[in-house]
VEXNUBA-109813 format. One line per field, with one value per atom (N, C-alpha, C, O): chain; residue in three letters; z, x, y; residue number from 1. Coordinates in steps of 0.05 Angstrom, whole numbers, plus 5000, padded with zeros to 4 digits. Layout:
# residues N
ch <- [A / ...]
aa <- [ALA / ...]
up <- [Z / ...]
east <- [X / ...]
north <- [Y / ...]
i <- [NUM / ...]
END
This chain:
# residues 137
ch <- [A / A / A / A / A / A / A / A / A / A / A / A / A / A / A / A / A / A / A / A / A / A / A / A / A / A / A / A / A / A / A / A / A / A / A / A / A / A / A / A / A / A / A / A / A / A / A / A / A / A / A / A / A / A / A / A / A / A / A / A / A / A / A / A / A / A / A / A / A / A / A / A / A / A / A / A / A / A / A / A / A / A / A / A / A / A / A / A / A / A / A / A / A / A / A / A / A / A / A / A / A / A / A / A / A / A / A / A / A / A / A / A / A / A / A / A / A / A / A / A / A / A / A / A / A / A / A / A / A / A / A / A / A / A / A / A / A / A / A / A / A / A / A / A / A / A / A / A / A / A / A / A / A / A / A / A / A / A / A / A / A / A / A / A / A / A / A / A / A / A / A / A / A / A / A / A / A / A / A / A / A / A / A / A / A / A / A / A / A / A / A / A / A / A / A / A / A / A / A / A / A / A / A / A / A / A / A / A / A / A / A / A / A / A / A / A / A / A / A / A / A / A / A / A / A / A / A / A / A / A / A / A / A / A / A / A / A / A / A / A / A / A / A / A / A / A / A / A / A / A / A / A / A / A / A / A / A / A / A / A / A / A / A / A / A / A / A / A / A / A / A / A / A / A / A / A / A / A / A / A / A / A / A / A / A / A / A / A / A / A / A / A / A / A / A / A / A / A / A / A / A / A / A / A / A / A / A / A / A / A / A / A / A / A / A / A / A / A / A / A / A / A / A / A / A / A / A / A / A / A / A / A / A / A / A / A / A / A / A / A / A / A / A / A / A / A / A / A / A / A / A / A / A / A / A / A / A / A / A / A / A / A / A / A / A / A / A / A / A / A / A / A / A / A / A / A / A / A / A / A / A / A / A / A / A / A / A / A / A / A / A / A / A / A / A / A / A / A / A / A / A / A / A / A / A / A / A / A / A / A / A / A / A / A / A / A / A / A / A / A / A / A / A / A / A / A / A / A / A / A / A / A / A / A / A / A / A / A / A / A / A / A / A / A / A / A / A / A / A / A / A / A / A / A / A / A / A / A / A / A / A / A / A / A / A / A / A / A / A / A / A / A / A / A / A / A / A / A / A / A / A / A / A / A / A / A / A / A / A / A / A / A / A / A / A / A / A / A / A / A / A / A / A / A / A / A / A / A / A / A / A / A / A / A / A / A / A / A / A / A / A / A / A / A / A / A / A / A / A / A / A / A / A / A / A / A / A / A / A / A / A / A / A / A / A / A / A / A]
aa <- [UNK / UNK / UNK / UNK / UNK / UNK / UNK / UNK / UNK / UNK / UNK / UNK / UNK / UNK / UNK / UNK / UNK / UNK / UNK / UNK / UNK / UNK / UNK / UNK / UNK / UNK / UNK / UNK / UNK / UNK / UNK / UNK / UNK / UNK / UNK / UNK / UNK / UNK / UNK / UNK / UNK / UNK / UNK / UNK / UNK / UNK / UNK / UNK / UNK / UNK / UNK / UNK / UNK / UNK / UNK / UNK / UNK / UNK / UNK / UNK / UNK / UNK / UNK / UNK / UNK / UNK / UNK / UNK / UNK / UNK / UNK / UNK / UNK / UNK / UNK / UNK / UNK / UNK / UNK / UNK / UNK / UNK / UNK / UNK / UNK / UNK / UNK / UNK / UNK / UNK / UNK / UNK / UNK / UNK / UNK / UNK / UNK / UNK / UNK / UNK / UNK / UNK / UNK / UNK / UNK / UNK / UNK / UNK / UNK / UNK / UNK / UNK / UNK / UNK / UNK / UNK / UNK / UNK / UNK / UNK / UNK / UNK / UNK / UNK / UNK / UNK / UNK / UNK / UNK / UNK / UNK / UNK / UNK / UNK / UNK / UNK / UNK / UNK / UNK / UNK / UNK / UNK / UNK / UNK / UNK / UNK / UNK / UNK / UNK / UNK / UNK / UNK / UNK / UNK / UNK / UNK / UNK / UNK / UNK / UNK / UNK / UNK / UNK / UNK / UNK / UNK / UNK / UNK / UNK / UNK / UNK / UNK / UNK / UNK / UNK / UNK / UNK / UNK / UNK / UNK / UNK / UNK / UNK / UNK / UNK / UNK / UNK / UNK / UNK / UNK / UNK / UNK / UNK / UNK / UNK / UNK / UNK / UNK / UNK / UNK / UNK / UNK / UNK / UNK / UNK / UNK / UNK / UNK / UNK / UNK / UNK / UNK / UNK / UNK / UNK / UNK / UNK / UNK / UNK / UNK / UNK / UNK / UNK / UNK / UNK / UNK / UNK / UNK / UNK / UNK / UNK / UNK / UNK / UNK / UNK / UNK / UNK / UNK / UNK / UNK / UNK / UNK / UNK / UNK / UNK / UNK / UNK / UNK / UNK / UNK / UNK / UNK / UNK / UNK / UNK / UNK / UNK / UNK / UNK / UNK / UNK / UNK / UNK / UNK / UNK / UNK / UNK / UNK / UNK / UNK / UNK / UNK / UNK / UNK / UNK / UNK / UNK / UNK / UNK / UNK / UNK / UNK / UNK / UNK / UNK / UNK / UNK / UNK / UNK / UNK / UNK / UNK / UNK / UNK / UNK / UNK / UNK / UNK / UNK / UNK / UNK / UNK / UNK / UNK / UNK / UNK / UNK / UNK / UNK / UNK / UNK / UNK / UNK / UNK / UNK / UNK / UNK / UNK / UNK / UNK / UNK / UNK / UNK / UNK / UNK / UNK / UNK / UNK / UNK / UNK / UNK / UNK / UNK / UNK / UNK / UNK / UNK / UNK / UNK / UNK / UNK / UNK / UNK / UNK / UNK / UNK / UNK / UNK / UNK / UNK / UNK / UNK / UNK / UNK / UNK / UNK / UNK / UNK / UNK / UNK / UNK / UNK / UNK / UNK / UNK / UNK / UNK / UNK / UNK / UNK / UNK / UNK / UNK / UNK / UNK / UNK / UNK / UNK / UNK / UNK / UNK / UNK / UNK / UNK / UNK / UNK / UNK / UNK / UNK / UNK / UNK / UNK / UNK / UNK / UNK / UNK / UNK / UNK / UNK / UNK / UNK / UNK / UNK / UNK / UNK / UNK / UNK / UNK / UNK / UNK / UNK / UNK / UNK / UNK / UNK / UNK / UNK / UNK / UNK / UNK / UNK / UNK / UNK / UNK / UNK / UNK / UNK / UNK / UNK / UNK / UNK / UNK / UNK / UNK / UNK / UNK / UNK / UNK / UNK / UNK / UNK / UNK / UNK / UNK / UNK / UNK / UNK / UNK / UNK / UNK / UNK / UNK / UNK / UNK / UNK / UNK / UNK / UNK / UNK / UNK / UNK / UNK / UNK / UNK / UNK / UNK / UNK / UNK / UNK / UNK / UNK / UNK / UNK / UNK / UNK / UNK / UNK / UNK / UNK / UNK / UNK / UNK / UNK / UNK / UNK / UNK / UNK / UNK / UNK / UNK / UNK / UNK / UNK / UNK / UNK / UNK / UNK / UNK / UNK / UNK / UNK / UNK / UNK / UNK / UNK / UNK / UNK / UNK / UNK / UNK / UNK / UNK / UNK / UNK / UNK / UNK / UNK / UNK / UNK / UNK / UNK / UNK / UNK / UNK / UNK / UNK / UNK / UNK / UNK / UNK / UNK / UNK / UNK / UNK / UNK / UNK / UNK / UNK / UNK / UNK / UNK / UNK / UNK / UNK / UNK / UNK / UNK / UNK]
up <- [5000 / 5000 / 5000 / 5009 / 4990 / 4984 / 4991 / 4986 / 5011 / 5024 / 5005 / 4996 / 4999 / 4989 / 4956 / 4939 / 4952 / 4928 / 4930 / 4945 / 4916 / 4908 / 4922 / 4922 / 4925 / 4927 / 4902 / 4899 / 4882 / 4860 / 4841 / 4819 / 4839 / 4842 / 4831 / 4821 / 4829 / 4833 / 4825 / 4809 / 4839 / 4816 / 4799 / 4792 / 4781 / 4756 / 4741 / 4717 / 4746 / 4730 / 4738 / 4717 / 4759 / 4771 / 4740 / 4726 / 4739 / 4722 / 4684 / 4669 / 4679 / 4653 / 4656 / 4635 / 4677 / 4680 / 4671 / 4658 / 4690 / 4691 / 4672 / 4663 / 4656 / 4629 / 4607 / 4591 / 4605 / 4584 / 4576 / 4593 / 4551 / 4539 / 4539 / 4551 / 4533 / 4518 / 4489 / 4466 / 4496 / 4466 / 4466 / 4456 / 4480 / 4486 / 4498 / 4518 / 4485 / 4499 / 4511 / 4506 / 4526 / 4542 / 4543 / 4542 / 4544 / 4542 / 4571 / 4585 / 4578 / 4596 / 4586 / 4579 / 4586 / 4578 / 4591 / 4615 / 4586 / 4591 / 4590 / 4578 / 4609 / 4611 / 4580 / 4578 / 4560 / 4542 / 4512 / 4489 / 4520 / 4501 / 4489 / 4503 / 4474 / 4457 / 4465 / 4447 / 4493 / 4491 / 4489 / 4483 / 4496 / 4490 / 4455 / 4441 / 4447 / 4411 / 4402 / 4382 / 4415 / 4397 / 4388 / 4369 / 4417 / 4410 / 4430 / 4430 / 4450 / 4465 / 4486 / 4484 / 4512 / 4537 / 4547 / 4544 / 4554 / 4573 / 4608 / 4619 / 4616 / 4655 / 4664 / 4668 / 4671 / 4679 / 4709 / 4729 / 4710 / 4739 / 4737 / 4736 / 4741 / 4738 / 4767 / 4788 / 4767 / 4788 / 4800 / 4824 / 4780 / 4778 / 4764 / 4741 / 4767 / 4756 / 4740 / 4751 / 4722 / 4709 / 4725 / 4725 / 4736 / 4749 / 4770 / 4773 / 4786 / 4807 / 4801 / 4810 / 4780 / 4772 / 4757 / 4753 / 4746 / 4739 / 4763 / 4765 / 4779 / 4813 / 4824 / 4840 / 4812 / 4825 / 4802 / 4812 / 4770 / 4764 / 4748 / 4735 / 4755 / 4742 / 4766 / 4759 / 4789 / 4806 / 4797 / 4798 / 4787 / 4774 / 4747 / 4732 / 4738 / 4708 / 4690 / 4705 / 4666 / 4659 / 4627 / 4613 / 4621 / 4598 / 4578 / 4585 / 4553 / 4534 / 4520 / 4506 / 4516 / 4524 / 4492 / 4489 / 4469 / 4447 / 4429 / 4407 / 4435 / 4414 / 4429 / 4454 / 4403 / 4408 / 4423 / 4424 / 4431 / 4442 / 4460 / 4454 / 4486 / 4500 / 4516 / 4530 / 4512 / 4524 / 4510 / 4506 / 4497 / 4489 / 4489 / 4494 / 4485 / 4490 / 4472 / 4453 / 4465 / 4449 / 4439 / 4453 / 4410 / 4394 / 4399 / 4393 / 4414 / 4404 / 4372 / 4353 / 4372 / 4333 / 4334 / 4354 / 4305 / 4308 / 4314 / 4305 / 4342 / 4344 / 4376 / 4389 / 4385 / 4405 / 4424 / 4409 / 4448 / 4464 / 4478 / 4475 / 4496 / 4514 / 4539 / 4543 / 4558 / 4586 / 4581 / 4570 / 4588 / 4596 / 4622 / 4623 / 4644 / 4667 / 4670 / 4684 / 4657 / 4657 / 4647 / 4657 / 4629 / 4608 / 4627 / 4625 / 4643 / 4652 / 4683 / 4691 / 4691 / 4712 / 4705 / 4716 / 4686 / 4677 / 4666 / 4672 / 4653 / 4643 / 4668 / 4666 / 4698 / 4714 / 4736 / 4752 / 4736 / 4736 / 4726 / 4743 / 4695 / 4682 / 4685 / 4694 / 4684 / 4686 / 4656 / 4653 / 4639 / 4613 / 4599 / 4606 / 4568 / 4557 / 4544 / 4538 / 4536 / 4521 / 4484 / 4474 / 4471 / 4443 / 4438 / 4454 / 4413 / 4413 / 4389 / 4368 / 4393 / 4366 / 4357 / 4375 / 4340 / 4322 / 4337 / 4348 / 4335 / 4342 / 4333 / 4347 / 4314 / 4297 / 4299 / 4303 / 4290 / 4294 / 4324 / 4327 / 4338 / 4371 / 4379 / 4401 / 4355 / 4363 / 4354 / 4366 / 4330 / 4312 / 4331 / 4335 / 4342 / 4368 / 4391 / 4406 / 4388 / 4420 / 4414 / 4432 / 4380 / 4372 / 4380 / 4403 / 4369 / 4380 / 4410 / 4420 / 4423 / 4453 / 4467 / 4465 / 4483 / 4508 / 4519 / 4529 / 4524 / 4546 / 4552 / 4558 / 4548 / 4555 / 4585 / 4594 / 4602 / 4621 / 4619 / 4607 / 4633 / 4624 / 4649 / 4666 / 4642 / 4673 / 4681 / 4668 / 4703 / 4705 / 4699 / 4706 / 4686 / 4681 / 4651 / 4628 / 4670 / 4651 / 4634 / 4613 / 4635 / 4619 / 4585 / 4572 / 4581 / 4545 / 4538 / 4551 / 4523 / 4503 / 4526 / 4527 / 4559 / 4570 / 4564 / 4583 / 4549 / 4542 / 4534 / 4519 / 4545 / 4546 / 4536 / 4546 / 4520 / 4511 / 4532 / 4544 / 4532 / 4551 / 4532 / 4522 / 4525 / 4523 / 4537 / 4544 / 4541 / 4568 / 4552 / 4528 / 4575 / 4568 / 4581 / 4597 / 4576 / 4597 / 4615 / 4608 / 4654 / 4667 / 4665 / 4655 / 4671 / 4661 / 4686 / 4702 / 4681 / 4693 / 4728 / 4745]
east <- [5017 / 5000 / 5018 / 5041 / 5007 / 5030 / 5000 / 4977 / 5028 / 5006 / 5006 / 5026 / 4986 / 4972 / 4958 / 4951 / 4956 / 4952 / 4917 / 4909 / 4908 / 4873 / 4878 / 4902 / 4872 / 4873 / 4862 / 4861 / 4853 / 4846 / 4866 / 4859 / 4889 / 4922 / 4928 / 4950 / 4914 / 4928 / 4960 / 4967 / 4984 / 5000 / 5008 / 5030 / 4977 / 4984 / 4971 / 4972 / 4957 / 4949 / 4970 / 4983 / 4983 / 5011 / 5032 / 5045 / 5032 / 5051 / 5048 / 5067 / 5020 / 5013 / 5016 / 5026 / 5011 / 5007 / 5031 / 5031 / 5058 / 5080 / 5094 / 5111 / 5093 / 5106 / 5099 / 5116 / 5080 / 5071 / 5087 / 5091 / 5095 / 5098 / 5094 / 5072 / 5099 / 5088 / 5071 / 5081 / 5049 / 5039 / 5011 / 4989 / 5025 / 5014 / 4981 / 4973 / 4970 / 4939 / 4927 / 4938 / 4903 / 4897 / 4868 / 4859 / 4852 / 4825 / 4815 / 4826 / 4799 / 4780 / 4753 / 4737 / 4749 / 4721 / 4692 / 4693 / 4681 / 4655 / 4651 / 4662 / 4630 / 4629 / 4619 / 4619 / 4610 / 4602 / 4626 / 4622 / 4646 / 4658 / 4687 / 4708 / 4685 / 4695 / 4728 / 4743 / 4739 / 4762 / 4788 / 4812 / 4771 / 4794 / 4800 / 4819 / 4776 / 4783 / 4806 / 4821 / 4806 / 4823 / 4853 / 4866 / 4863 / 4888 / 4912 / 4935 / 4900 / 4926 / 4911 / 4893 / 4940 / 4937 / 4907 / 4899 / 4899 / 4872 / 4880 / 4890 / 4866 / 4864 / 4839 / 4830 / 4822 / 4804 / 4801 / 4814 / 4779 / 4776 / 4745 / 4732 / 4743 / 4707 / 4695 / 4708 / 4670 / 4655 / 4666 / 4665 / 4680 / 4686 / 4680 / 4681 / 4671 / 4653 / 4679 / 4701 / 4677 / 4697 / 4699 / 4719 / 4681 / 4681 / 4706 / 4723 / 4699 / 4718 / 4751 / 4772 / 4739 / 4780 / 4789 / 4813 / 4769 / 4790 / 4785 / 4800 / 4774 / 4788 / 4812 / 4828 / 4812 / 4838 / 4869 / 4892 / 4863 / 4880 / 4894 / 4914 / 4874 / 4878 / 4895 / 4909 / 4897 / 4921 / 4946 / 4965 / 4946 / 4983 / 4979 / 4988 / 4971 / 4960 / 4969 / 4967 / 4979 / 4976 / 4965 / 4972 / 4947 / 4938 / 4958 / 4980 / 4953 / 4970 / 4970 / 4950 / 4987 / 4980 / 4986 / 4986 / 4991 / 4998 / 4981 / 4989 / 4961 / 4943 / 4918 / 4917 / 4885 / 4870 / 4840 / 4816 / 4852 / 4829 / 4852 / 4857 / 4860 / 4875 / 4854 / 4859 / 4828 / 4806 / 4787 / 4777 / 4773 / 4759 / 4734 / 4739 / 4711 / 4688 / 4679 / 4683 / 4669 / 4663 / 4626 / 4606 / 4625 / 4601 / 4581 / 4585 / 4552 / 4528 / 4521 / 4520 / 4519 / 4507 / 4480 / 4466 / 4473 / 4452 / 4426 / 4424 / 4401 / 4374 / 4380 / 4366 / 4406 / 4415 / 4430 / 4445 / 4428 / 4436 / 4464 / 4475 / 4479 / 4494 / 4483 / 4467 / 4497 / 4487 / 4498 / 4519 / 4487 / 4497 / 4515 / 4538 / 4495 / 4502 / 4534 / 4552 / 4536 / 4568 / 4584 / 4606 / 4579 / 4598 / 4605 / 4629 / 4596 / 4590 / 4611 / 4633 / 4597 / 4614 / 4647 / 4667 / 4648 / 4675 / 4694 / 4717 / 4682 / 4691 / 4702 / 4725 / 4686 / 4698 / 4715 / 4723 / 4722 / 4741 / 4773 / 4791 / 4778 / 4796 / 4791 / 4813 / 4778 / 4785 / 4777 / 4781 / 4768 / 4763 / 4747 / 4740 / 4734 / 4713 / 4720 / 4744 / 4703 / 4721 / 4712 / 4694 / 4740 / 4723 / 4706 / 4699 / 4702 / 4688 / 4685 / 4679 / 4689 / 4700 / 4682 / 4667 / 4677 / 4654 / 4655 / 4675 / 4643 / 4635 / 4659 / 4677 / 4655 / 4678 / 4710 / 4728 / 4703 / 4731 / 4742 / 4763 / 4730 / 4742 / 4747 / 4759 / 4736 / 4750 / 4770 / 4787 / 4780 / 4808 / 4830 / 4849 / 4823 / 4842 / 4847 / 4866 / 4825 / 4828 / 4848 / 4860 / 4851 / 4877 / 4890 / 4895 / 4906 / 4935 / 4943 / 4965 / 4911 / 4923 / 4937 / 4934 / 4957 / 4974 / 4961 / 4969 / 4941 / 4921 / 4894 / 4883 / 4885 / 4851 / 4841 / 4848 / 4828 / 4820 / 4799 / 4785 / 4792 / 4766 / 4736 / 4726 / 4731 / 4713 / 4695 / 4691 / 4669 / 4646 / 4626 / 4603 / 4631 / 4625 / 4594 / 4596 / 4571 / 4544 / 4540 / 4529 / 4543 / 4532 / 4541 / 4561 / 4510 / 4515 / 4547 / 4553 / 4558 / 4575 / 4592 / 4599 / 4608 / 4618 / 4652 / 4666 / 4660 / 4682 / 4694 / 4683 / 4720 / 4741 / 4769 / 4782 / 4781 / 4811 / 4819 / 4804 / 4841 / 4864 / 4887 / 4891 / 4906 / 4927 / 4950 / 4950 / 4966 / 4989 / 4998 / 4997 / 5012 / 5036 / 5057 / 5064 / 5070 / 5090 / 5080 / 5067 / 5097 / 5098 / 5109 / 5131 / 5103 / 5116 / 5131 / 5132 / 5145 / 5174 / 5167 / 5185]
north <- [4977 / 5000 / 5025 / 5025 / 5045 / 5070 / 5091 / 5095 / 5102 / 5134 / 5156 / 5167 / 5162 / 5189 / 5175 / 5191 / 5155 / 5141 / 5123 / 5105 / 5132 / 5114 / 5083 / 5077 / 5076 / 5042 / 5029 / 5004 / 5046 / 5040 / 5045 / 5036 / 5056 / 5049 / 5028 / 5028 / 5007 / 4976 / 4980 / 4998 / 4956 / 4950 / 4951 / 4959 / 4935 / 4930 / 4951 / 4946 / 4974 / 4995 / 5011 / 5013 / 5026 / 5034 / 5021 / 5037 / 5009 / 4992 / 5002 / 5007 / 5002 / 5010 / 5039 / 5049 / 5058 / 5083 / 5102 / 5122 / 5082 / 5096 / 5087 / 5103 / 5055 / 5059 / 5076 / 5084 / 5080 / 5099 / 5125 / 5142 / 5129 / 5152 / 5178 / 5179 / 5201 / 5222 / 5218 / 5215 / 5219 / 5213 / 5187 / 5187 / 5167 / 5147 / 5145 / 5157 / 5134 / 5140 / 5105 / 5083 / 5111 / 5090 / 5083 / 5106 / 5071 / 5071 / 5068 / 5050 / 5080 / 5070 / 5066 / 5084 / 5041 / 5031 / 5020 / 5017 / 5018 / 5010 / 4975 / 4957 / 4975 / 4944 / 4923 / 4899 / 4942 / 4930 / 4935 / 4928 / 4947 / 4956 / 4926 / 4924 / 4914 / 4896 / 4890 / 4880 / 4896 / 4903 / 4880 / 4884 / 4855 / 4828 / 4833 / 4827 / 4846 / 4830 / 4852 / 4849 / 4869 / 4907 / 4903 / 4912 / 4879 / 4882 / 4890 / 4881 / 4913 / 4924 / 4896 / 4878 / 4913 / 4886 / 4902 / 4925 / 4885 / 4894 / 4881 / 4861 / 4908 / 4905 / 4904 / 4926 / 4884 / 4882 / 4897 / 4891 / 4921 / 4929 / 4941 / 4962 / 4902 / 4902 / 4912 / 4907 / 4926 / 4940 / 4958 / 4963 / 4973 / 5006 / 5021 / 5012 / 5044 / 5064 / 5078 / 5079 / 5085 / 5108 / 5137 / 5152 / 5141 / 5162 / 5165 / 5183 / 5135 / 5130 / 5134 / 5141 / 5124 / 5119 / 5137 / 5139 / 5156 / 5184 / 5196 / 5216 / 5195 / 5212 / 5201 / 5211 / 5175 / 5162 / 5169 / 5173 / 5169 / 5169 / 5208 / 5215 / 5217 / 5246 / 5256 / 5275 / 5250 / 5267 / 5264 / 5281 / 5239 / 5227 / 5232 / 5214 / 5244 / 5241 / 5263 / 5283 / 5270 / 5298 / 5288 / 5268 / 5309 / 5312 / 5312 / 5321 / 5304 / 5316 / 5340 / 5341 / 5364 / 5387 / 5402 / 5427 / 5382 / 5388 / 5375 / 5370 / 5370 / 5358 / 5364 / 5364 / 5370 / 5379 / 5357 / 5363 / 5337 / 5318 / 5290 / 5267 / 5311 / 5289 / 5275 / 5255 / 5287 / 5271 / 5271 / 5293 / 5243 / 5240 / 5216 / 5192 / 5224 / 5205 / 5192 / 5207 / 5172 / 5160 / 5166 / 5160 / 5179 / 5201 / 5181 / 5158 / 5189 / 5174 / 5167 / 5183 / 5146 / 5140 / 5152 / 5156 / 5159 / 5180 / 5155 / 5133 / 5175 / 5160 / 5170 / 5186 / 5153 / 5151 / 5176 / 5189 / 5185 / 5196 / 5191 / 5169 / 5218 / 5213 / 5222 / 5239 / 5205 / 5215 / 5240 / 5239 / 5269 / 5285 / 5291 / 5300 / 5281 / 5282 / 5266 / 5274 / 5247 / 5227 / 5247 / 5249 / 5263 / 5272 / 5299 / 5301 / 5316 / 5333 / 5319 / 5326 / 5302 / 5299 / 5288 / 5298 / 5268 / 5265 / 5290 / 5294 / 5301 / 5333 / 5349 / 5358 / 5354 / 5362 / 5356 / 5373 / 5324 / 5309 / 5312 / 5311 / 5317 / 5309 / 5347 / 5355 / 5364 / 5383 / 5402 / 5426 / 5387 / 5401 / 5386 / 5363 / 5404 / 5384 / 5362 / 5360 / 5341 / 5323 / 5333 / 5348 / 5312 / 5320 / 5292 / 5274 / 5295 / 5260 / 5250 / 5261 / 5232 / 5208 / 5192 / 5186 / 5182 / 5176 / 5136 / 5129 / 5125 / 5101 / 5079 / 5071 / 5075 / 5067 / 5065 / 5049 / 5100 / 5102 / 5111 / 5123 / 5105 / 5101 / 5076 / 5071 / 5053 / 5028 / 5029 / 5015 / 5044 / 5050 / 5049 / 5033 / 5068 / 5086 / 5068 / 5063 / 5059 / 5040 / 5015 / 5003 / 5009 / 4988 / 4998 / 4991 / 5021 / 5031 / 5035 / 5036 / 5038 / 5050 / 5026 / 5002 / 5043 / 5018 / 5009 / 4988 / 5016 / 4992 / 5001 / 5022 / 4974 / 4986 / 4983 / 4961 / 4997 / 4982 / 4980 / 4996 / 4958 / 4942 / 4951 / 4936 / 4976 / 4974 / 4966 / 4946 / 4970 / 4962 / 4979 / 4974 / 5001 / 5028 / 5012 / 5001 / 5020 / 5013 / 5041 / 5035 / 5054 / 5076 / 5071 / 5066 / 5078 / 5071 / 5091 / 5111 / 5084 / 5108 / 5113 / 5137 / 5090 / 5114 / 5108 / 5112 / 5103 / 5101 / 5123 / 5139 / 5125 / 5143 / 5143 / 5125 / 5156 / 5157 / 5179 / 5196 / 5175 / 5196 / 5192 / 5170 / 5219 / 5221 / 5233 / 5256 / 5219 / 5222 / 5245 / 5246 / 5271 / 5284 / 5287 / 5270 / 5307 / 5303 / 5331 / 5350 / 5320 / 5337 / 5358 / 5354 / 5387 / 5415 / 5409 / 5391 / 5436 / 5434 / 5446 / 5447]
i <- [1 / 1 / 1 / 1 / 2 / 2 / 2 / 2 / 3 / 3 / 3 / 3 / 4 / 4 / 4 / 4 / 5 / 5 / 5 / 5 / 6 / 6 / 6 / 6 / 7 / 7 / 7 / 7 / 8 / 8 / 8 / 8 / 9 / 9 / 9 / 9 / 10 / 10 / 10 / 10 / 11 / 11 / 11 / 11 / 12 / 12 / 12 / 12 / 13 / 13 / 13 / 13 / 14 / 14 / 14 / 14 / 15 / 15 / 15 / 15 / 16 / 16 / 16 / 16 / 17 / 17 / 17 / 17 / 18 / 18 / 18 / 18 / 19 / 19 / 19 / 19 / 20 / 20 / 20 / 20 / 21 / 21 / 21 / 21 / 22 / 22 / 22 / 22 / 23 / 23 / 23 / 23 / 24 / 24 / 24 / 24 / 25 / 25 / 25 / 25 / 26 / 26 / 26 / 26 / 27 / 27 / 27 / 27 / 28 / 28 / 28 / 28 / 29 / 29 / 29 / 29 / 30 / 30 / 30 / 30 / 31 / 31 / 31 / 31 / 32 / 32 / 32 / 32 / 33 / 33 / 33 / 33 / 34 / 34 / 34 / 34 / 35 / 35 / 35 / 35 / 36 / 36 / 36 / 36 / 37 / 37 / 37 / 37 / 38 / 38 / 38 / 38 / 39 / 39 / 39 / 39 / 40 / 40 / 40 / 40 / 41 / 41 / 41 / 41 / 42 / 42 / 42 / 42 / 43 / 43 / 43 / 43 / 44 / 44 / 44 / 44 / 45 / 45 / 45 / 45 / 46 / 46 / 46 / 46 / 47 / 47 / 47 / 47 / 48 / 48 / 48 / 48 / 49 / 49 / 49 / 49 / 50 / 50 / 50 / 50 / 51 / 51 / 51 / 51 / 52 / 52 / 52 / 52 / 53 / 53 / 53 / 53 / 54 / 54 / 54 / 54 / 55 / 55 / 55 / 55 / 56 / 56 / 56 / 56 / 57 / 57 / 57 / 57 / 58 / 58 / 58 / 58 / 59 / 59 / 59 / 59 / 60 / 60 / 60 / 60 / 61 / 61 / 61 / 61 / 62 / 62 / 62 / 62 / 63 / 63 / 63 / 63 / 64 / 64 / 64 / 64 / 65 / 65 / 65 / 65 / 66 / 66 / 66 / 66 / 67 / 67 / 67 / 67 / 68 / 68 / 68 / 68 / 69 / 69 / 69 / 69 / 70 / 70 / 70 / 70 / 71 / 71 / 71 / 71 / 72 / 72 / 72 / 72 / 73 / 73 / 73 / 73 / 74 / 74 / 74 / 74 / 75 / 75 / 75 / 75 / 76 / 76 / 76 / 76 / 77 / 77 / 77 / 77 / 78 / 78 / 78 / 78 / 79 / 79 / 79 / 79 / 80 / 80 / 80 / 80 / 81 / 81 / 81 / 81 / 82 / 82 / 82 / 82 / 83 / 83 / 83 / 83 / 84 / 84 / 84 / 84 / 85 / 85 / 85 / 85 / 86 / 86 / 86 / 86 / 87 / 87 / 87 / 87 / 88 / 88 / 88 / 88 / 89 / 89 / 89 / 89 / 90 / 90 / 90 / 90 / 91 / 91 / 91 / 91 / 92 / 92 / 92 / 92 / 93 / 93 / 93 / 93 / 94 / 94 / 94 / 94 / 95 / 95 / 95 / 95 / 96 / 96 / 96 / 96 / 97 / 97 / 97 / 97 / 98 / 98 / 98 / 98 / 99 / 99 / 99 / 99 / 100 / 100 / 100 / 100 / 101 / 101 / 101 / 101 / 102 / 102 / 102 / 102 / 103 / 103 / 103 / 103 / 104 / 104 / 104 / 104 / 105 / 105 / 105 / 105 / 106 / 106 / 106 / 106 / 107 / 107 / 107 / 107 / 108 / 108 / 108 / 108 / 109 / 109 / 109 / 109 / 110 / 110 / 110 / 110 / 111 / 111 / 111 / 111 / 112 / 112 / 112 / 112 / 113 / 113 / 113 / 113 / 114 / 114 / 114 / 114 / 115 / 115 / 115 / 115 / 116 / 116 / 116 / 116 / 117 / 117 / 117 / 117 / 118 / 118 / 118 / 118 / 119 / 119 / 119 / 119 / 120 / 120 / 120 / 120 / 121 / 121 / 121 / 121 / 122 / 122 / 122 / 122 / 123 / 123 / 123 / 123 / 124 / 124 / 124 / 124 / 125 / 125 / 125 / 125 / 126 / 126 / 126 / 126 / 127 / 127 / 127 / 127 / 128 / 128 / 128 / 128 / 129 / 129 / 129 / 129 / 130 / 130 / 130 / 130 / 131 / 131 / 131 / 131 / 132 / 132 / 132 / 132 / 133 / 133 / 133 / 133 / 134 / 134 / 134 / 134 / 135 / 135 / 135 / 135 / 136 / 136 / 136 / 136 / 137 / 137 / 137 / 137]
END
């Protein structure tokens, strides 16, 4: 256990967190979102809300501060809605709005990312990209 740190922290997300790059992006996903088939490693951290774990991981975290969507949500297909309320509370979380990425091509993205985590997060559409940057000086 390490003082001043989430318990939602784990190890092995500690581990994906701090190898990561400048540049490098990560998914946090939703319980329905496809993430064994995409490709990167997947971390299962079932019966967690996304909410929870960007309170836990945006303190160690820095946005990427050179590109225009270091946070991004995944676009309702048209018929269909977004929670507002999710988007709204995740937004003041990470600290800014997100942009948002079309259905599709957010599974694109989610190939390349270093890692998906896999959450318990029910909300239709609540999947999330993050892009790491670096800490300012």
């Amino acid at each position: 256990m390490l003082k001043g740190l989430s318990p939602l922290l784990s190890p092995d997300l500690l581990k994906i967190l701090c190898a990561m790059g400048h540049g490098d992006t990560i998914v946090l996903s939703d319980a329905h979102f496809p993430s064994h088939t995409l490709g990167p490693q997947v971390l299962r951290m079932d019966g967690i809300a996304i909410p929870e774990l960007l309170n836990a991981i945006m303190p160690v975290w820095e946005l990427d501060s050179y590109t225009d969507k270091p946070f991004a949500m995944m676009q309702a297909v048209p018929g269909d809605t977004l929670d507002m309320d999710y988007v709204r509370l995740c937004s003041s979380i990470v600290g800014r709005d997100p942009g948002y990425i079309e259905r599709f091509a957010f599974y694109e993205e989610a190939r390349k990312a270093y890692a998906i985590i896999h959450t318990g997060e029910t909300r239709k559409y609540g999947n999330i990209l993050l892009q790491k940057g670096v800490i300012p000086c």
